[in-house]
KOLKOLBA-304482 format. One record per residue (C-alpha): residue number from 1; chain; x, y, z. Coordinates in nm, 4 decimals. Example, Ala and Ser with C-alpha at 12.3 -4.5 7.8 and 13.67 -1.06 7.14 Angstrom:
BEGIN
1 | A | 1.2300 | -0.4500 | 0.7800
2 | A | 1.3670 | -0.1060 | 0.7140
***
This chain:
BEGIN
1 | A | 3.2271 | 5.2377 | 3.7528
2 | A | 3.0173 | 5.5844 | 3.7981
3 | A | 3.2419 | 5.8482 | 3.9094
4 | A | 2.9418 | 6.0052 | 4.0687
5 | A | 3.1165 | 6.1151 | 4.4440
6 | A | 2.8283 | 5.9575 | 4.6283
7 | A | 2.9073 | 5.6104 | 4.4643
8 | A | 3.2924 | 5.6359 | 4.5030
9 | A | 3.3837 | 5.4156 | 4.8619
10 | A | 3.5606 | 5.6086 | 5.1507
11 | A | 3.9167 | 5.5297 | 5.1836
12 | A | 4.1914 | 5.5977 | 5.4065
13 | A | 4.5897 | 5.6161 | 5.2595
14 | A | 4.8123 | 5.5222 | 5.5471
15 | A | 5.1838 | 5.7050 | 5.5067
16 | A | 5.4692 | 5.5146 | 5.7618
17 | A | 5.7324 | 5.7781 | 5.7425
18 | A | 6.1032 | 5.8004 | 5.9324
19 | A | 6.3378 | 6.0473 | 5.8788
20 | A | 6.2116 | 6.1445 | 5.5203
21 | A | 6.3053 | 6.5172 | 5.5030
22 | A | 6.4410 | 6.5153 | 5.1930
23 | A | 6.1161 | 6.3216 | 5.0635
24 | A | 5.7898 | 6.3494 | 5.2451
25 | A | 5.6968 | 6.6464 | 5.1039
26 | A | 5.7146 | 6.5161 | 4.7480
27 | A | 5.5196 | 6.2338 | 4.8791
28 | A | 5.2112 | 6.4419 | 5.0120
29 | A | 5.2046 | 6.6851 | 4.7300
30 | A | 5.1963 | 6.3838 | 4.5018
31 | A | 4.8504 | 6.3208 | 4.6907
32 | A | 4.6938 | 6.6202 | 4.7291
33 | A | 4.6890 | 6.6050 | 4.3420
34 | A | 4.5037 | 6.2571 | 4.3425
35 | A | 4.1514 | 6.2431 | 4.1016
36 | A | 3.9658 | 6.1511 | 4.4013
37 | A | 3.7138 | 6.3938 | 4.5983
38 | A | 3.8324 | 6.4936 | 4.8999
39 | A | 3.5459 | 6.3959 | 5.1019
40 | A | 3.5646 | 6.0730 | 5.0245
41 | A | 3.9453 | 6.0577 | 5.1042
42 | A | 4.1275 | 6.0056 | 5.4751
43 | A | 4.5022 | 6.0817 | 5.4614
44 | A | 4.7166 | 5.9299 | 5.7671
45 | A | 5.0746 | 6.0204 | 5.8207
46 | A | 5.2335 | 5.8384 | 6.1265
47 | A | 5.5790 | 6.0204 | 6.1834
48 | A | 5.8325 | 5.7181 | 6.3681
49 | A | 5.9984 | 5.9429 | 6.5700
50 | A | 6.1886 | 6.1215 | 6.3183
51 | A | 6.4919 | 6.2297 | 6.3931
52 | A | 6.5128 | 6.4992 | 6.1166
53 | A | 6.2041 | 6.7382 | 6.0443
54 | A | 5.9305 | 6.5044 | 5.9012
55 | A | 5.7528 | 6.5954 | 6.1441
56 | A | 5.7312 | 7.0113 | 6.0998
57 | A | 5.7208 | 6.9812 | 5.7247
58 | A | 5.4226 | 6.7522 | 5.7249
59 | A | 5.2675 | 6.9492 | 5.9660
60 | A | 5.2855 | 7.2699 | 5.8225
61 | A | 5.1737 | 7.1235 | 5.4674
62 | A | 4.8475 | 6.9895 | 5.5931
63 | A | 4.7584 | 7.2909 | 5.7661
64 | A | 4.4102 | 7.3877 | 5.6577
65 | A | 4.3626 | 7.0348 | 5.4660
66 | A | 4.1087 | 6.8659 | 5.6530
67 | A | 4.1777 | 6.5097 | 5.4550
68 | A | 4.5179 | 6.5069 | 5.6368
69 | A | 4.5946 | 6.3559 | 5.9837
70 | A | 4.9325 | 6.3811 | 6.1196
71 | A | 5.0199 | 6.0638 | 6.4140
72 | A | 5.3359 | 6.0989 | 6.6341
73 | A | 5.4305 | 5.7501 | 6.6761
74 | A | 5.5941 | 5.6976 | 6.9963
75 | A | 5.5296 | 5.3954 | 7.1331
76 | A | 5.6034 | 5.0219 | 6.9914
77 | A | 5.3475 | 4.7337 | 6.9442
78 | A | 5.5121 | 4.4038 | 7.1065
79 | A | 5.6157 | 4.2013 | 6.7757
80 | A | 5.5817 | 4.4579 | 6.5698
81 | A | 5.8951 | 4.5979 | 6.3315
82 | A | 5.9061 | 5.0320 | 6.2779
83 | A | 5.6400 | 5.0275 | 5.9595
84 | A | 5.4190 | 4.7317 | 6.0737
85 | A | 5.4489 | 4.9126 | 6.3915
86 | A | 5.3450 | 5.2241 | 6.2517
87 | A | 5.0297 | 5.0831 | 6.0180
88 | A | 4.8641 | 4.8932 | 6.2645
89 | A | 4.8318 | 5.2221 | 6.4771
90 | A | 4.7477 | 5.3764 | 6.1899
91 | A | 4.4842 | 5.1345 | 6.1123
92 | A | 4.2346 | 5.1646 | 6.3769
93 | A | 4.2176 | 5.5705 | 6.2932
94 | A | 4.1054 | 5.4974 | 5.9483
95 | A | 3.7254 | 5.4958 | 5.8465
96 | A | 3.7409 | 5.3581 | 5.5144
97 | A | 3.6346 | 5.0626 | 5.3800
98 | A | 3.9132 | 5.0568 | 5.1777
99 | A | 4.2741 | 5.0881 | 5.2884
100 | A | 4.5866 | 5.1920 | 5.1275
101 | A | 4.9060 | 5.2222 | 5.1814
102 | A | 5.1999 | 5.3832 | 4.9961
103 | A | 5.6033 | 5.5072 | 5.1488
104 | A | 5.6920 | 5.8609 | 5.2268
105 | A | 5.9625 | 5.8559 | 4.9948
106 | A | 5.6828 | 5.7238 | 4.6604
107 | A | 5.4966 | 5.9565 | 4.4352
108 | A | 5.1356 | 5.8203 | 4.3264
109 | A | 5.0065 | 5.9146 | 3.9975
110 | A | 4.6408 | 6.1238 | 3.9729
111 | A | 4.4876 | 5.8101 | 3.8383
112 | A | 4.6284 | 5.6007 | 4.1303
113 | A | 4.2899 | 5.5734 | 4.3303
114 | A | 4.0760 | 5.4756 | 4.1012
115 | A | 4.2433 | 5.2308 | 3.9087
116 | A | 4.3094 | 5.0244 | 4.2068
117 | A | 3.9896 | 5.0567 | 4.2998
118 | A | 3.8701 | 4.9032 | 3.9755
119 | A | 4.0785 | 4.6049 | 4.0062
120 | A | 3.8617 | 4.5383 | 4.3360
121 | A | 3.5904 | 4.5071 | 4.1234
122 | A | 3.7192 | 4.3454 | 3.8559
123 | A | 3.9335 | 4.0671 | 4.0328
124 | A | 3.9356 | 3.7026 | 4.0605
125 | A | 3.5907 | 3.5764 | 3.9575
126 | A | 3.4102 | 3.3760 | 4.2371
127 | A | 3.6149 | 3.5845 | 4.5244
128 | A | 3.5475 | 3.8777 | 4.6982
129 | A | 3.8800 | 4.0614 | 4.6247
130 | A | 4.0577 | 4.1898 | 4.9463
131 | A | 4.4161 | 4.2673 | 4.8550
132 | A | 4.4947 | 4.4915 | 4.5487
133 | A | 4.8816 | 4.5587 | 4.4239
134 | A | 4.9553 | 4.8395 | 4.2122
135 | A | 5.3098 | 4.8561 | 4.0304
136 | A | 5.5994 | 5.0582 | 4.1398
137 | A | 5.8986 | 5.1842 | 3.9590
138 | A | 6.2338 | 5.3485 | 4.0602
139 | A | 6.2405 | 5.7284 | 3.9304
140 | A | 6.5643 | 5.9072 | 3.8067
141 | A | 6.7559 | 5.9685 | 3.5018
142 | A | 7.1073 | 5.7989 | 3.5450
143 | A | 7.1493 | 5.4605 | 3.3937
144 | A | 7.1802 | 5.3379 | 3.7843
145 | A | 6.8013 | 5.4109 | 3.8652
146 | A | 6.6687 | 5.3219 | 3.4443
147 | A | 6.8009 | 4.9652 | 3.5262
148 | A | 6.6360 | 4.9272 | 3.8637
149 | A | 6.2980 | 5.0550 | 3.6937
150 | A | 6.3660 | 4.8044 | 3.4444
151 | A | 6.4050 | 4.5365 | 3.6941
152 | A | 6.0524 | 4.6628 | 3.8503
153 | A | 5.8909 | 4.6151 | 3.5312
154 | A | 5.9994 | 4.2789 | 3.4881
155 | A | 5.8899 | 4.2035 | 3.9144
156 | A | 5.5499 | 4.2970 | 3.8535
157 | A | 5.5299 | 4.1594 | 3.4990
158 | A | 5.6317 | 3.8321 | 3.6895
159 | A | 5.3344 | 3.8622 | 3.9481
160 | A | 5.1194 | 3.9563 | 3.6771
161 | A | 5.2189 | 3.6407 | 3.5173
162 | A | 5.1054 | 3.4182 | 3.8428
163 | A | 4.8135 | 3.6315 | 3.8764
164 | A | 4.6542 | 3.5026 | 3.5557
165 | A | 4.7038 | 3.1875 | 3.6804
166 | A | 4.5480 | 3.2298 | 4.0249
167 | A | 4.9209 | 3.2174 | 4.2020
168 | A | 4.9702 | 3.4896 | 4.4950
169 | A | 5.2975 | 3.5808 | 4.5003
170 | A | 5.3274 | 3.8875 | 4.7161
171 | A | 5.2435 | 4.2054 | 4.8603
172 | A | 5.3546 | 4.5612 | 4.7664
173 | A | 5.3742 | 4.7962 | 5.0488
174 | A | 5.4619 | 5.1265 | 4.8724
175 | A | 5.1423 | 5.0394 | 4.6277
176 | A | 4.8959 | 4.8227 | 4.8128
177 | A | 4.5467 | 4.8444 | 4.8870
178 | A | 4.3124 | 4.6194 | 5.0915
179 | A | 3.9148 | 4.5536 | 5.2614
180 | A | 3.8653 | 4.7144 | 5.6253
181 | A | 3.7010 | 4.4113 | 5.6449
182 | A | 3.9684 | 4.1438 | 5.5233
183 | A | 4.2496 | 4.3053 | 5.7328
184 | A | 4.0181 | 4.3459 | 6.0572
185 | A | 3.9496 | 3.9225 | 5.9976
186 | A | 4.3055 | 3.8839 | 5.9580
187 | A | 4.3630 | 4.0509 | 6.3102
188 | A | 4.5735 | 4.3505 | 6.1188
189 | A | 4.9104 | 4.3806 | 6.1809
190 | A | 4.9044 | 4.2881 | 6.5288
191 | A | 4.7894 | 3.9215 | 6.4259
192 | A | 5.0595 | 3.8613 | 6.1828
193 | A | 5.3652 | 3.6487 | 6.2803
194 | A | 5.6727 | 3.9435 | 6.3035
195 | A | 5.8150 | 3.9922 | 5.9721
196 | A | 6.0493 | 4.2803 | 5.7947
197 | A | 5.8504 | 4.2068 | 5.4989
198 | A | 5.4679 | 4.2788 | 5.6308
199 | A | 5.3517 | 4.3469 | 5.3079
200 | A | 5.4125 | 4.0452 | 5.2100
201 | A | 5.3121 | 3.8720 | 5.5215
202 | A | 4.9858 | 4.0619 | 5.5387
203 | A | 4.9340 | 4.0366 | 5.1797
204 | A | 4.9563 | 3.6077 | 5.1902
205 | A | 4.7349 | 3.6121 | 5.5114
206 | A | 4.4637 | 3.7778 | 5.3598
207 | A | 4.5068 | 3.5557 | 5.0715
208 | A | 4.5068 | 3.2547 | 5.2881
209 | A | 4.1729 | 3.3667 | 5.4856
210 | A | 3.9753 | 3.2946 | 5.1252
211 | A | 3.9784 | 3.6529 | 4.9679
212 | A | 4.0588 | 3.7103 | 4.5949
213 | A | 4.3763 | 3.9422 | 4.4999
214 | A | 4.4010 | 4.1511 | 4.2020
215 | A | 4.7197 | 4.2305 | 4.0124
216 | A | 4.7237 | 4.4102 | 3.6726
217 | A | 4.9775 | 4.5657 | 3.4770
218 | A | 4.8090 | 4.9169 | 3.4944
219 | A | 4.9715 | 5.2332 | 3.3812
220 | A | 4.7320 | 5.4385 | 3.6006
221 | A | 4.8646 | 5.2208 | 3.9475
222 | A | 5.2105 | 5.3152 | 3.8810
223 | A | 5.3520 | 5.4513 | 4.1610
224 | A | 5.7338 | 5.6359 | 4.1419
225 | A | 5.9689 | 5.5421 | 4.4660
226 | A | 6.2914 | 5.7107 | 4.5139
227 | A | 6.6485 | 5.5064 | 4.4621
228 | A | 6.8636 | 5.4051 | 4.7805
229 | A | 7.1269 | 5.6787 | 4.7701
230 | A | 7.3857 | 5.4358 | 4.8204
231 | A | 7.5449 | 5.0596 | 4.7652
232 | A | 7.5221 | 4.9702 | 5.1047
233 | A | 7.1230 | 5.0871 | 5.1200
234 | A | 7.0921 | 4.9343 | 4.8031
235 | A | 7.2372 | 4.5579 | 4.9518
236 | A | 7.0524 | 4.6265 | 5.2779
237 | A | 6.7104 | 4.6850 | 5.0782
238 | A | 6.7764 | 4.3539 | 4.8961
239 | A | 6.8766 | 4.1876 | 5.2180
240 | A | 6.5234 | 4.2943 | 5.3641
241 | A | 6.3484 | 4.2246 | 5.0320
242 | A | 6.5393 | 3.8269 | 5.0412
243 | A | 6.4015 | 3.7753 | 5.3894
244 | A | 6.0413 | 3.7462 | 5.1884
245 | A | 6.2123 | 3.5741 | 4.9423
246 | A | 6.2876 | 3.2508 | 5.2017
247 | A | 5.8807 | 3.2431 | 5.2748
248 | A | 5.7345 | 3.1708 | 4.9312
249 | A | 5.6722 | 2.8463 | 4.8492
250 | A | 5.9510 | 2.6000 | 4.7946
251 | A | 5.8755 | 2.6293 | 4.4026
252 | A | 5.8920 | 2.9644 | 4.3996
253 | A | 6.1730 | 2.9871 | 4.6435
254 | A | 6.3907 | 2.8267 | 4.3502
255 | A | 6.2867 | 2.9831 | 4.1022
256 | A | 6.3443 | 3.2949 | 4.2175
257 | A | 6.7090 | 3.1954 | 4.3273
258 | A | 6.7647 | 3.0536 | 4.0326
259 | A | 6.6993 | 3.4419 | 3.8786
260 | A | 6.9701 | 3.5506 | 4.1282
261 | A | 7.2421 | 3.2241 | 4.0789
262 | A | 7.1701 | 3.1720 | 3.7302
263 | A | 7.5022 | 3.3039 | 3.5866
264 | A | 7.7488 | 3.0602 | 3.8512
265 | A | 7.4872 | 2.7631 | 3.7710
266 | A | 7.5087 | 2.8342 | 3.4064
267 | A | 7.9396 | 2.8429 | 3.4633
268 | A | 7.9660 | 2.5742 | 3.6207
269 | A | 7.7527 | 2.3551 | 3.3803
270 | A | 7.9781 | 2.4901 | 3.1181
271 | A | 8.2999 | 2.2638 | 3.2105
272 | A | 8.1080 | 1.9900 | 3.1301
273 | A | 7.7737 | 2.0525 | 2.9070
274 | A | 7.8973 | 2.3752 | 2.7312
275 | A | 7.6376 | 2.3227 | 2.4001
276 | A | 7.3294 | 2.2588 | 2.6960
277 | A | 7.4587 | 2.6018 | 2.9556
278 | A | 7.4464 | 2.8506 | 2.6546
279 | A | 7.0980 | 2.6785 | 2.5304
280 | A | 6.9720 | 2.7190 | 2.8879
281 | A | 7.1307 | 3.0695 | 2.8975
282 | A | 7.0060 | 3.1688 | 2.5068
283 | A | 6.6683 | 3.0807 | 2.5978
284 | A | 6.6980 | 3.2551 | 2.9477
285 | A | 6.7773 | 3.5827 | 2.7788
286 | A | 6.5194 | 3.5222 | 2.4877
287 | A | 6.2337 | 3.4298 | 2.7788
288 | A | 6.3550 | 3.7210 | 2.9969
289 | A | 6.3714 | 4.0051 | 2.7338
290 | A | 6.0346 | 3.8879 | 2.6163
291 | A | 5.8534 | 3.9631 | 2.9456
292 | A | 6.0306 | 4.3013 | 2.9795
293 | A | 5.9260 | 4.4284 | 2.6836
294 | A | 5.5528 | 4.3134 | 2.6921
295 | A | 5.5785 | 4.4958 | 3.0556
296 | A | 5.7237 | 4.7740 | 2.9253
297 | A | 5.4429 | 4.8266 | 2.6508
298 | A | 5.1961 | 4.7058 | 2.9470
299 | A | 5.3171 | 4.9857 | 3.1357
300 | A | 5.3726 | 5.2561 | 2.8708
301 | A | 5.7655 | 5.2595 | 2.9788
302 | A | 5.8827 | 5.2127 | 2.6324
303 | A | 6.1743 | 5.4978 | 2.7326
304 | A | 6.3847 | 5.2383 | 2.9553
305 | A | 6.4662 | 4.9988 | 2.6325
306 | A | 6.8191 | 5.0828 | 2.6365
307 | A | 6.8461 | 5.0348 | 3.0169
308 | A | 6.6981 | 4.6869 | 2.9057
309 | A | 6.9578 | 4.6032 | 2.7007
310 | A | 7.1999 | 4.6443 | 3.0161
311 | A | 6.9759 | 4.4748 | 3.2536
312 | A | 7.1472 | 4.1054 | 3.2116
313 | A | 7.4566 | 4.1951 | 3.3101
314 | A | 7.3328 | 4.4167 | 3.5843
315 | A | 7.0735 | 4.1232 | 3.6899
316 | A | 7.4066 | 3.8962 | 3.6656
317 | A | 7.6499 | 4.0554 | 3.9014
318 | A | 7.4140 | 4.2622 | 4.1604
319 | A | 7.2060 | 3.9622 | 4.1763
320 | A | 7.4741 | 3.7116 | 4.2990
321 | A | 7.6302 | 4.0419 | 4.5225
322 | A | 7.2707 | 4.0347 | 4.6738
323 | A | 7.2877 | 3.6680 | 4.7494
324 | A | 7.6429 | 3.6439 | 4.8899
325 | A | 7.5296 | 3.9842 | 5.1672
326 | A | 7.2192 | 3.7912 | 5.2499
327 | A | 7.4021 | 3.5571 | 5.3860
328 | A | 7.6746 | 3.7672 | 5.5767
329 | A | 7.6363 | 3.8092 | 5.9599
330 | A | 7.5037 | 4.1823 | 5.8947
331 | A | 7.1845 | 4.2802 | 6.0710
332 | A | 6.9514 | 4.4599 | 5.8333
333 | A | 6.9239 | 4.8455 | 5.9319
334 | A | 6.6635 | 5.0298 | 5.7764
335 | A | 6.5887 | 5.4000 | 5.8705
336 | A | 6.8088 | 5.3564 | 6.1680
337 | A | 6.6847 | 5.1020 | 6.3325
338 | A | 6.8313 | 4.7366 | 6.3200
339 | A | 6.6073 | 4.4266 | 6.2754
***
């Protein structure tokens, strides 16, 4: 692809943000340093009627940056959830052709622009390509965060695997990118059935309406999100994450709760196949291990190989803790707001 300016597309980054104080301002200097001219680049910042000062430091960091739009959001679209809500108002502001969207609490790299761009152009053959994921990781230096970035890379490695094969697993919301003209078919976010997942919902429509999807394992796409600061954020996120989970195709569906029940199936088989549970399990591990560190090469995040080692047990326990609160009369509350 030229980087000539004139030949680079217009495109619009859409920011849903709620009560990110501690955050947003990471997140926005993050893209002032993207490798992208900056008049070819829209930057849209809804603020969901923060609570906290989101508002005032956004504003005062865009002063002067003409790229930069900052949106009060204070009214709600009927069906619509608090960052579906927020996009789809967001939406009909931008004038790209392309649109992307990342979270107020992510960091994008400098390369993060143009590599997804490329994988528009170099997606499914055949297809006009209309959805784009990037990968996303969990940044931090405790052992706590390494193993959750571990986990990412073996997520995307996953989708990269059904990629290949033509298989659309799902959307990324903090590293997404799609066609004005694919989500404007689609009926944007106000043409979606309501969903705490509307990534993944809007991803799987556009998918459905004929367009191609890329997926790559791409250093450049990788795009750093913040951990949940504690247990019970960290369940809730999974909770919200699982409600995706229950939409993907019944195949899927069991294979990924096999991922998460794997170690009481495996127990249970035990008692009465003991030689066949620790094949199943040996070969698990072996399989497993495999794709993380062909992801972590893929990815150039060779660092987190200890982490790796740790990530079985880890996947073991918080995995079936995930399950059992999925299922627990607990509404899901996510930046203060119940769904």
């Amino acid at each position: 692809m030229s980087e000539s300016s004139s030949e680079l597309p217009f495109v619009s980054i859409m920011i849903a943000a709620r009560n990110e104080e501690h955050s947003i301002l990471h997140c926005l200097r993050a893209l002032d340093q993207v490798d992208y001219p900056k008049n070819r680049l829209q930057i849209l910042i809804g603020d969901d009627a923060s609570t906290d000062r989101t508002f005032e430091q956004a504003k005062e960091f865009i002063q002067g940056k003409s790229a930069y739009q900052l949106i009060p959001i204070s009214h709600l679209i009927p069906n619509l959830n608090g960052k579906a809500n927020v996009l789809a108002q967001l939406a009909p502001l931008a004038t790209g052709s392309l649109l992307f969207t990342t979270d107020a609490d992510s960091q994008v790299p400098v390369t993060w622009l143009k590599a997804m761009i490329r994988q528009f152009e170099t997606g499914q053959a055949g297809k006009l390509v209309g959805v784009v994921n990037g990968c996303t990781t969990i940044q931090g230096n405790s052992l706590w965060t390494q193993i959750q970035a571990v986990e990412c890379v073996l997520v995307f490695q996953l989708i990269a695997v059904a990629a290949d094969f033509g298989i659309p697993l799902t959307g990324v919301g903090s590293n997404m990118a799609f066609r004005r003209k694919a989500y404007e078919e689609v009926g944007g976010f106000e043409g979606l059935p309501f969903s705490v997942v509307e990534d993944y919902t809007l991803f799987q429509t556009i998918v459905g309406r004929g367009y191609g999807f890329g997926h790559k394992l791409d250093p450049d796409t990788v795009v750093a999100m913040e951990p949940t600061p504690t247990l019970h954020a960290y369940l809730q996120q999974r909770k919200r994450w699982m409600r995706g989970v229950f939409d993907l195709p019944l195949p899927m569906l069991i294979s990924t709760l096999i991922q998460y029940l794997i170690g009481p199936i495996l127990l249970v088989l035990a008692f009465w196949m003991p030689a066949l549970a620790l094949g199943l399990y040996t070969a698990k591990v072996l399989g497993q291990t495999l794709l993380l560190w062909r992801g972590l090469i893929k990815l150039k995040q060779t660092h987190l190989w200890v982490s790796m080692i740790l990530f079985e047990p880890y996947q073991t326990i918080f995995g079936l803790l995930a399950f059992v609160y999925y299922w627990l009369p607990i509404g899901i509350v996510w930046k203060g707001r119940t769904y």
